[in-house]
DORO-39663 format. One record per residue (C-alpha): x, y, z; residue in one letter. Coordinates in steps of 0.001 Angstrom, whole numbers, plus 500000, padded with zeros to 6 digits. Example, Ala and Ser with C-alpha at 12.3 -4.5 7.8 and 13.67 -1.06 7.14 Angstrom:
BEGIN
512300495500507800a 513670498940507140s 
REM end
This chain:
BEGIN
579234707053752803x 576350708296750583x 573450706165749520x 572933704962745877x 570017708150745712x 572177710196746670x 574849708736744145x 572080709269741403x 570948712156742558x 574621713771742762x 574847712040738344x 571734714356737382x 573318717133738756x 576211716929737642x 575170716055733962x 572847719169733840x 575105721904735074x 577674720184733208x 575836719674729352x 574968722944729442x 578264724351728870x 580320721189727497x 580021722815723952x 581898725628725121x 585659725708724871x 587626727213728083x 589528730001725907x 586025731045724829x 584503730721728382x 587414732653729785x 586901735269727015x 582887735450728041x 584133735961731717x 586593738699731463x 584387740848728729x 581298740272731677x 583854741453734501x 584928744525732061x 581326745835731945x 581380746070735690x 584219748404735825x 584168752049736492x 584067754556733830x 587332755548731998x 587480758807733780x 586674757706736968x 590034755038736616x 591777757969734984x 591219759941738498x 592524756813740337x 595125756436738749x 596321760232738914x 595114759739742575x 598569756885742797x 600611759387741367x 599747762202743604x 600466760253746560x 603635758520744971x 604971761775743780x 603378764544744971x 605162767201742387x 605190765325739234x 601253765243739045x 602141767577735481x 604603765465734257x 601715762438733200x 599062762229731616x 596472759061731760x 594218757654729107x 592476754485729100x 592026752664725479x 590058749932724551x 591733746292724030x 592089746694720704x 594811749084720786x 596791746370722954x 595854743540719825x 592890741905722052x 594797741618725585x 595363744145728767x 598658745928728255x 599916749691728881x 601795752097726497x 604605754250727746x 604935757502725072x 606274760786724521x 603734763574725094x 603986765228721939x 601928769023722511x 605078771357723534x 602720772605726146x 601300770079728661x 602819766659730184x 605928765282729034x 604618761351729384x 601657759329728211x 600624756435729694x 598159754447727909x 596500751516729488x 593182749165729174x 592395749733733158x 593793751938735555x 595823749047737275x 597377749115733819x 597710752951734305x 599481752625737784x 601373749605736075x 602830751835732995x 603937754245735712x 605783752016737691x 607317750422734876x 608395753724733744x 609967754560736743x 611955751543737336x 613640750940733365x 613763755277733106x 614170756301736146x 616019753867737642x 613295754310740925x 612092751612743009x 608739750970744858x 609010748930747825x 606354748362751084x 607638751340753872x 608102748533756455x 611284746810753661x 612747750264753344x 610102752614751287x 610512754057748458x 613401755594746624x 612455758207743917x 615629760636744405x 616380759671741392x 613641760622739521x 614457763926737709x 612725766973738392x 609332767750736429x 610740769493732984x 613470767078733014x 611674763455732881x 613791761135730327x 612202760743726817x 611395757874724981x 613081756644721561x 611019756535718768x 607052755475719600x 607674754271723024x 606906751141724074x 603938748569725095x 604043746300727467x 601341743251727346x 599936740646729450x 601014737375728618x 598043735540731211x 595061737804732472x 595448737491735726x 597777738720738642x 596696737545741581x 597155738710745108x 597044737054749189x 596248734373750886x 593445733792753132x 595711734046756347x 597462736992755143x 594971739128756281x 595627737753760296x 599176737837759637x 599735741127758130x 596609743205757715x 594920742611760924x 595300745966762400x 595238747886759610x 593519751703759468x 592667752833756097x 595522754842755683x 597525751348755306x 595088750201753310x 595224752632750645x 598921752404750614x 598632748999750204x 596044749256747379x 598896751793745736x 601266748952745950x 598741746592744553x 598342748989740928x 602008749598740649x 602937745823740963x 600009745033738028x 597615743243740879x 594378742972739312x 592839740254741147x 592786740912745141x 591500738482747912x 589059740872749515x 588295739361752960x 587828742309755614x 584467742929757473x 582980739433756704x 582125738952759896x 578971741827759708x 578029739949756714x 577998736549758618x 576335738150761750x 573467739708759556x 573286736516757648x 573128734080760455x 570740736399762255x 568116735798759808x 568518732326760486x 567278733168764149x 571340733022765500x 571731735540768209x 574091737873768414x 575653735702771514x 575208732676770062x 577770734122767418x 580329735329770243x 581741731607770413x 581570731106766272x 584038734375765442x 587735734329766704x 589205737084768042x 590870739755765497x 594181737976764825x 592980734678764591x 589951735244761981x 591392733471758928x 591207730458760914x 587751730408762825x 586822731528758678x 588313728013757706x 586608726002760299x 589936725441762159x 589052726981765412x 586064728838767279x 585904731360770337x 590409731987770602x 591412735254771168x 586802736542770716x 584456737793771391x 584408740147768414x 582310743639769787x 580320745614767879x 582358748250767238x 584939745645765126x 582367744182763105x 581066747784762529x 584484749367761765x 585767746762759526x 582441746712757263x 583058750219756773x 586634749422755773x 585304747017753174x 583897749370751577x 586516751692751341x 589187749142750349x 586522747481747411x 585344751436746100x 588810751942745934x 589497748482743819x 586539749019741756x 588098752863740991x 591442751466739790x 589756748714737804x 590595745510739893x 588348742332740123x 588327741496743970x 588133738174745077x 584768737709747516x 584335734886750385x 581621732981749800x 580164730140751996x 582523726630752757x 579640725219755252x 581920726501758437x 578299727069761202x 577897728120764580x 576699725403766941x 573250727198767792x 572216726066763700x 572644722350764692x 569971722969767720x 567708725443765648x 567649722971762534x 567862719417764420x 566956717666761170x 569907719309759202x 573260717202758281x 575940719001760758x 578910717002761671x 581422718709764390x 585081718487763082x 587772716963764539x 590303718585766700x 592863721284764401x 596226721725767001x 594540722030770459x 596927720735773111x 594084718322774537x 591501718782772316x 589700721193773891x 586299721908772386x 585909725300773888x 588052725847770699x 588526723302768690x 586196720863766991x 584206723272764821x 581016722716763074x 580229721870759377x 577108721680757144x 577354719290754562x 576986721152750977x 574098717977750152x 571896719384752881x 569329721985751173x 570306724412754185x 574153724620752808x 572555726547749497x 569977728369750986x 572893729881754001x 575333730187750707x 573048732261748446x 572514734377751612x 575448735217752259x 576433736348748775x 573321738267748217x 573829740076751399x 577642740963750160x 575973742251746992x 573580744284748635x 575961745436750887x 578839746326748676x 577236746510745238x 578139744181742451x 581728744192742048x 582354740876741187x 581382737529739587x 584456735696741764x 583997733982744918x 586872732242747141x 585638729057748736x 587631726663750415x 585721723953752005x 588122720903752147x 591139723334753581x 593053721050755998x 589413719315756025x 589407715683754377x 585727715231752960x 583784712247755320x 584397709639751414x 587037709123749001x 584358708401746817x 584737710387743712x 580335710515742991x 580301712133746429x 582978714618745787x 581515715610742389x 578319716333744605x 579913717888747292x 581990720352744582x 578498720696742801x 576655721700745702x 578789724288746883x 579102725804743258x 575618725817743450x 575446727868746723x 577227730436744985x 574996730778741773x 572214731054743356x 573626734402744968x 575129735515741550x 574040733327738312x 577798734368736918x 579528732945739789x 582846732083739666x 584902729975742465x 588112730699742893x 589521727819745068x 593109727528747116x 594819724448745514x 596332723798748602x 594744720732750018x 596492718683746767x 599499719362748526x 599074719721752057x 596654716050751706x 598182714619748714x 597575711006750151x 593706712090750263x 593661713758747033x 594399711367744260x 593305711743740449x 590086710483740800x 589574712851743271x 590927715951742133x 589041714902738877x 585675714771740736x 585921718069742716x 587915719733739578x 585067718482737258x 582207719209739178x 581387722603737988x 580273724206734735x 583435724480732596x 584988728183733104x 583632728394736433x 586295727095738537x 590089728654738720x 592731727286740886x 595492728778743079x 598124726458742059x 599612727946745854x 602608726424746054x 604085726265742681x 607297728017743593x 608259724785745280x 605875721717744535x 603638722996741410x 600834720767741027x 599909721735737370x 602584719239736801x 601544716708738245x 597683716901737348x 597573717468733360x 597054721116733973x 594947720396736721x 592455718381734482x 592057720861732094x 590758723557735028x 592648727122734598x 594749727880737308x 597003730867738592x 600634730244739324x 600927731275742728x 604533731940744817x 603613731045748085x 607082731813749959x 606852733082753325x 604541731504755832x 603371732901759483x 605296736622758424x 608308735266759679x 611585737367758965x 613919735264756890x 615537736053753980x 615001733134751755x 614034732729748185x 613968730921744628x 614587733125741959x 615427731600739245x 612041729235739789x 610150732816739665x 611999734212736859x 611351730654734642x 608521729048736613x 605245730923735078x 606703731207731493x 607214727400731801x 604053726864732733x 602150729220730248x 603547727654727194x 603352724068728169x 601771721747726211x 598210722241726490x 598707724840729623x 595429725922730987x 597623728753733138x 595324731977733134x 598004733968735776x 600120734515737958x 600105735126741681x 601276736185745146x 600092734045748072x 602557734683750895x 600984734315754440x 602569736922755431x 603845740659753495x 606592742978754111x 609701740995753753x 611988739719750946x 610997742915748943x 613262741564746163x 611261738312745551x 608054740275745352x 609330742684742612x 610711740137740815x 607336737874741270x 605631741223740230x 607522741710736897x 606159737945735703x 602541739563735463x 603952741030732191x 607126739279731141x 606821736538728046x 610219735517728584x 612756734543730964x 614873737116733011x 618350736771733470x 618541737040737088x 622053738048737631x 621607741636735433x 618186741970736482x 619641742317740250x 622489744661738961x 619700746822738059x 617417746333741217x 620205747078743281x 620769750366741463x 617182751064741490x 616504750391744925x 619666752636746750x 619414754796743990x 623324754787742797x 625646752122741271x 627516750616743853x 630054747863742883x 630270746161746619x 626668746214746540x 626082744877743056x 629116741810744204x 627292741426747610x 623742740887745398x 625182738242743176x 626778735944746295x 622901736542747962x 621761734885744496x 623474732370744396x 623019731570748129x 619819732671750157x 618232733499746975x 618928729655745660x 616873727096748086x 616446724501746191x 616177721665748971x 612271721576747907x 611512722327752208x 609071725101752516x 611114727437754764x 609308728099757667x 611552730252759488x 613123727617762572x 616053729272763932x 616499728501767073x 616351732067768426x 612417732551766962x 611652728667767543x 613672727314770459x 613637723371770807x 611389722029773627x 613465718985774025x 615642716570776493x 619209716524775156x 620139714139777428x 618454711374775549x 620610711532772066x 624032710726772521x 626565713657771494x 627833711316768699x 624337710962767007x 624780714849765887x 627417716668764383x 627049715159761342x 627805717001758090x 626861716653754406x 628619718373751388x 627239719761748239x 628723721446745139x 627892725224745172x 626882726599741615x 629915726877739085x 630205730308739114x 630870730781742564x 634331730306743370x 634977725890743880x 637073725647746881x 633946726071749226x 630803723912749647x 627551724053750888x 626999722930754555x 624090721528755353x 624132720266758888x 622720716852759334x 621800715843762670x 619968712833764533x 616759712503763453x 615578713231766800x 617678716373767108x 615887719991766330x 616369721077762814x 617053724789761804x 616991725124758038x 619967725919756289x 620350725499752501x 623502728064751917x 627000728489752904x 627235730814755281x 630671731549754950x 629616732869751497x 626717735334753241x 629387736158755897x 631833737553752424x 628120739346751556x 627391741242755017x 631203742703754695x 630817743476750875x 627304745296752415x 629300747301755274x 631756748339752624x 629653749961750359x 627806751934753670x 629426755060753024x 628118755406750162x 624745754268751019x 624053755305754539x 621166757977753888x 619390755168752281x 616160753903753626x 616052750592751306x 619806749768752144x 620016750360755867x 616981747898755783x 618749745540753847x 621749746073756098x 620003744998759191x 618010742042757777x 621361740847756196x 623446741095759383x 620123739522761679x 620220736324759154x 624138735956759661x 623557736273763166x 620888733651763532x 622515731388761278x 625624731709763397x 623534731407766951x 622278727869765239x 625912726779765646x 626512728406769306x 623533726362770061x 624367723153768940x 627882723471770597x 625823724296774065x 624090721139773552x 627085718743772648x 628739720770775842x 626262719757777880x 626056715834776128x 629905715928777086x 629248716859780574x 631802719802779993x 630051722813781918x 633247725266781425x 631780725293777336x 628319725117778419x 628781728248779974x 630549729399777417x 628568728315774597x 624915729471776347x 626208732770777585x 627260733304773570x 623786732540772704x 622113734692774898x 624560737138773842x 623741737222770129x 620023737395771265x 621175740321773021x 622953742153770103x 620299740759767378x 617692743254769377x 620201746090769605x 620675745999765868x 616821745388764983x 616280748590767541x 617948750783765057x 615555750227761946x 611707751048762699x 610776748276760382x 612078746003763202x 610070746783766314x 607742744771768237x 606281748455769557x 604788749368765885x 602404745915765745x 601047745906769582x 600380750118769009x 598612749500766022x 596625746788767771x 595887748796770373x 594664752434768124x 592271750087766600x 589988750009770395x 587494752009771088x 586996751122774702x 589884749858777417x 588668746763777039x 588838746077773243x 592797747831773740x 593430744645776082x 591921742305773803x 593493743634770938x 596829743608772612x 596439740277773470x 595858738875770384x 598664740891769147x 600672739404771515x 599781735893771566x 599811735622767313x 603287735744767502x 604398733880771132x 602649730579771821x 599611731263769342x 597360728625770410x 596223727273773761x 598195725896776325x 598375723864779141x 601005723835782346x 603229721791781060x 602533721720777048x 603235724516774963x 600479725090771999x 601536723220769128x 601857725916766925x 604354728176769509x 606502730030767574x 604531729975763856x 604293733348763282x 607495734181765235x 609297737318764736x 612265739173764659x 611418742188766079x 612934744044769100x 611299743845772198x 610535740485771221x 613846738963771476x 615044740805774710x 611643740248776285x 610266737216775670x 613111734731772928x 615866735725775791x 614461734714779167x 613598731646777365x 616844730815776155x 618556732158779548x 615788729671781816x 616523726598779643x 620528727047779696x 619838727290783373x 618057724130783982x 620832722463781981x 623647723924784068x 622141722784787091x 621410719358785933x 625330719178784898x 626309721128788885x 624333718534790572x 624486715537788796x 620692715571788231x 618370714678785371x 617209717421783171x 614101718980784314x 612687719542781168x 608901719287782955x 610153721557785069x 611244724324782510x 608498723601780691x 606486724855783656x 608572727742784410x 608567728990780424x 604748728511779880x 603586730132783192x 606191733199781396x 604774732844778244x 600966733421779297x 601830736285781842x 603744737962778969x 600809737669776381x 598665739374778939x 600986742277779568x 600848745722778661x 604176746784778448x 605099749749776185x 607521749446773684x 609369751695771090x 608225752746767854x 610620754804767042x 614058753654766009x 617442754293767708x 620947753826767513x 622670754119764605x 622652751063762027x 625462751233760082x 627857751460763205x 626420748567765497x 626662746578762078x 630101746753761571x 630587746376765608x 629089742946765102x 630565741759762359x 633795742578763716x 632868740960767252x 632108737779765702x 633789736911762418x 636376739959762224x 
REM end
């Protein structure tokens, strides 16, 4: 608990950074903000070039067809918007695309191509692009009368999280990266986390403060587990970082921000959260370091857990802060007035005591300040869900409240599901973004809200007294559910509401490039369905293929389960069916299910219908595969519950049964993933492994590449990590390798117990599936990249096999 100095002490602060701007009204501090971030941009011709540069890559032979022109804010009546017009010389381009910044530009484009075009834009690993409709250059569809402008409703549209770049981006040349950045303009992004190559900056920072460079080998984690040693969770898994990564990603920073900065995007810098290496605490004795306690080790091991915090009162946690932001500055010019921090992420503070959190928030303002004077944090809202019991009003009033008006904005992170703008008065009168969280760990599940994302944000912005200043994407994990992410997009620059049922009529269309009624049927059921969670649970993909139950079944009777519990489906779905949502013991493992399957079943054979028609299509043989994987996992849930209740009844005949059916949709779930290369286990451990420069960094890399997605943490004999299975995939190689002699070794033990009368050794698997588990994370097994098989066929094997 702080003294009563330091309670006074914290006051003064607080009153003087405070006063100084209390005259000033947030629409007029937000206003000073953006017109200061607008005078860093790059020249009009320079975002011109970028965004012909989008184009050119996009479509390589409509370069003619466009023309580009930036124009001031007062052609858009004060706010960011683009215009879409006819060019009107008989020689030259055929469309003009007006736009206040070149993600505007990029934006106008896109938007063209979708509602003219009928051409959709979609990440290469959730099918690609599909621009065969797109008419040839002479031929590009005109607009009636003046054409059209399209205008931000909020400022702001907001992209990543700060694990998305260990979950998705890790291994990333800058080839990807400048796809991505594409992506980025198109969807309207003009606000990018920016977190690559930090850990050069922290090295030379930390250096200065007499850290060696092996000191720093225990602080870093290894590649796919940076977000985390970043946050103070962890220190030393899956490191030490060489040289050669710290050097290469720098350089990548500095591609990926020039790039940003070309196309007219504010990115989002880290800035310091007090997260130290140990060597400080024995360099500066006197200083106020606390070691954390233990994030998800199995015994709390401090070789990696337990990490090591400066308190933001001690005069060290400005002077490291201003550092570090000055040496970002230096490094990569000044791009930016915004700064991410995230101190109290999954990280109580040591007092409830609302003076001390005002001084805490204060302090590490302050650290960023002093590094730029027009510092901005940006902060993760997160920890008002995730510690809600912690974070009361007077405590989200003291941290909210304890910088200058205007220099705070909040990810409201999980608004898709448990918006805390709500809750909090509009988060005390702090702006916010409106952030779709959504996936989490990159699983593969199809799963969405829509009808939250189509309403949510305009709900939000015209609220009474809404302090909303965007919108935003904060998914752990990319490259999956491309149709929530479109739709999420559109909100950047939609005032109203979209009807959801004709907007997919037209996504469909857009995305497989013809009018298909079967598809357009199929699309509506998915709506209504997997598109419709509305159980409030954050779906954390828990099938029991990707995350399979470390349990004893033998001590919950087989009458405690089985349970079921009905719901109404929406009216417009036909009433003689319900939603089943299975309800078992409360000791028994949960999968999530919040549809009827026998709905999604009537989908997958509306799908295979229309695949004739479709079959050349990228975009819809994706969609094929990840529709027919999701029935299939749903429908191993239920082949593994009957194994269980087999086994519960002593009946071994259905044990066998049951199990061998399991394993056997494990089995044919890999086949079918085989035939898409957006579903291969052999793309992520290759791109690991192209990012080495010496054999020993390639079995480092593949390592971590391995282990992210298998047990994740550490281990011991007998106890798997706690977070096993987080960041689980479904990816081939993966389940035939490593999901299916898990499954096979566990139906094993249970057979035996039943053939000899025994006790389940669940120890005893235990033992058996870890010692698996940590040889197969140190493999180097080579698997495909390349697809095979043909899609369309197994799909319609399967779907016959099981439910034809």
């Amino acid at each position: 608990m702080p003294d009563s100095n330091m309670k006074i002490s914290a006051l003064i602060l607080l009153l003087s950074v405070i006063t100084a701007t209390s005259s000033a009204s947030s629409p007029d501090v937000l206003d000073s903000l953006l017109a200061r971030l607008e005078s860093k941009r790059a020249s009009p011709s320079v975002q011109e070039t970028a965004a012909e540069g989008v184009l050119k890559r996009l479509l390589p032979f409509h370069s003619q067809s466009f023309q580009f022109k930036i124009v001031p804010k007062d052609v858009c009546g004060g706010t960011n918007c683009f215009l879409i017009e006819n060019y009107e010389e008989n020689d030259g381009p055929e469309i003009m695309i007006k736009g206040t910044t070149a993600v505007e530009l990029a934006s106008g484009l896109h938007w063209y191509l979708k509602y003219w075009c009928d051409a959709h834009v979609s990440w290469d690993k959730t099918g690609g692009i599909q621009v065969a409709s797109v008419p040839k250059t002479g031929s590009m569809p005109r607009l009636t009368h003046k054409g059209v402008m399209i205008q931000r409703p909020v400022p702001w549209n907001y992209y990543q999280n700060a694990v998305t770049s260990s979950y998705s981006y890790v291994w990333w040349n800058w080839s990807r990266w400048e796809k991505e950045i594409d992506w980025m303009a198109l969807q309207g992004v003009n606000l990018p986390l920016a977190f690559t190559g930090q850990e050069a900056i922290w090295q030379k920072v930390f250096m200065d403060f007499n850290i060696s460079k092996d000191e720093l080998n225990d602080f870093f984690g290894g590649p796919a587990f940076l977000a985390w040693a970043r946050m103070g969770n962890l220190h030393g898994w899956g490191g030490p970082l060489s040289q050669n990564w710290l050097d290469q990603q720098l350089n990548l920073q500095k591609q990926i921000l020039s790039r940003m900065s070309e196309l007219g995007m504010v990115p989002v810098l880290p800035s310091f959260s007090g997260n130290v290496p140990e060597a400080l605490k024995k360099i500066h004795p006197s200083a106020n370091i606390t070691r954390l306690g233990d994030w998800n080790t199995v015994d709390g091991n401090p070789k990696w857990c337990c990490t090591y915090l400066l308190d933001p009162c001690d005069p060290l946690f400005v002077e490291i802060g201003e550092a570090f932001v000055s040496r970002q500055i230096k490094e990569y010019g000044d791009v930016t007035d915004i700064y991410n921090c995230d101190t109290f992420n999954e990280n109580s503070p040591p007092s409830n005591d609302p003076t001390y959190i005002s001084m805490l928030g204060a302090a590490v303002y302050r650290a960023m300040s002093q590094g730029d004077k027009d510092a901005v944090w940006l902060m993760q809202g997160w920890l008002f869900s995730s510690d809600s019991a912690f974070w009361k009003p007077p405590q989200m009033k003291a941290l909210l409240h304890s910088v200058p008006v205007g220099k705070m904005i909040v990810l409201d992170l999980f608004a898709d599901v448990k918006p805390i703008w709500e809750t909090s008065a509009q988060f005390y009168g702090t702006p916010y973004v409106w952030c779709l969280l959504h996936n989490f760990g990159g699983n593969i599940e199809m799963y969405g809200v829509l009808d939250v994302i189509s309403s949510g944000p305009v709900d939000a912005r015209i609220s009474d007294n809404s302090t909303m200043v965007g919108v935003g994407m904060c998914m752990e994990g990319i490259e999956q559910n491309p149709v929530v992410y479109e739709l999420m997009s559109e909100m950047a620059f939609r005032r109203e509401k979209i009807l959801v049922v004709e907007w997919l009529k037209a996504y469909s269309r857009r995305r497989y490039g013809k009018t298909v009624h079967q598809v357009e049927a199929a699309w509506e059921i998915l709506y209504h369905t997997i598109y419709n969670c509305t159980d409030g649970i954050a779906d954390h993909n828990t099938d029991f293929i990707v995350k399979f139950p470390d349990w004893d079944p033998s001590t919950i009777s087989a009458s405690s389960f089985g349970k079921q519990e009905k719901m109404l489906l929406p009216i417009n779905l036909p009433p003689a069916r319900r939603f089943l949502f299975q309800v078992m013991g409360s000791d028994f493992p949960q999968a999530h299910l919040w549809y009827s399957t026998h709905y999604v079943i009537d989908a997958l054979g509306l799908f295979l219908d229309a695949g004739n028609h479709l079959k050349e299509s990228l975009p819809f043989r994706y969609d094929l595969v990840d529709l027919t994987r999701q029935v299939l996992s749903k429908l191993a849930n239920k082949v593994y519950v009957d194994a269980v209740t087999a086994f519960q009844q002593k009946d071994a005949k259905a044990l066998h049964f049951h199990s061998k059916k399991f394993l056997q949709l494990i089995k044919d779930i890999d086949l079918l993933l085989a035939c898409d290369d957006n579903f291969l286990l052999g793309t992520w451990l290759e791109s690991a492994k192209a990012l080495a420069v010496t054999p020993s960094e390639m079995r480092q890399y593949e390592w971590n590449a391995r282990t992210q997605v298998t047990m994740w943490y550490d281990n011991n004999q007998t106890v798997q990590s706690k977070l096993h299975d987080y960041a689980n995939k479904f990816w081939s190689g993966l389940l035939e390798d490593y999901y299916l002699p898990r499954a096979s070794s566990y139906f094993s033990y249970l057979t035996k117990s039943l053939r000899e009368n025994e006790k389940f050794e669940l120890e005893e698997w235990r033992k058996e599936w870890i010692s698996y588990s940590n040889n197969w994370q140190s493999e180097t097994q080579i698997y495909a990249v390349k697809a095979k098989g043909d899609a369309l066929e197994i799909a319609k094997t399967l779907y016959k096999n099981y439910f034809g």
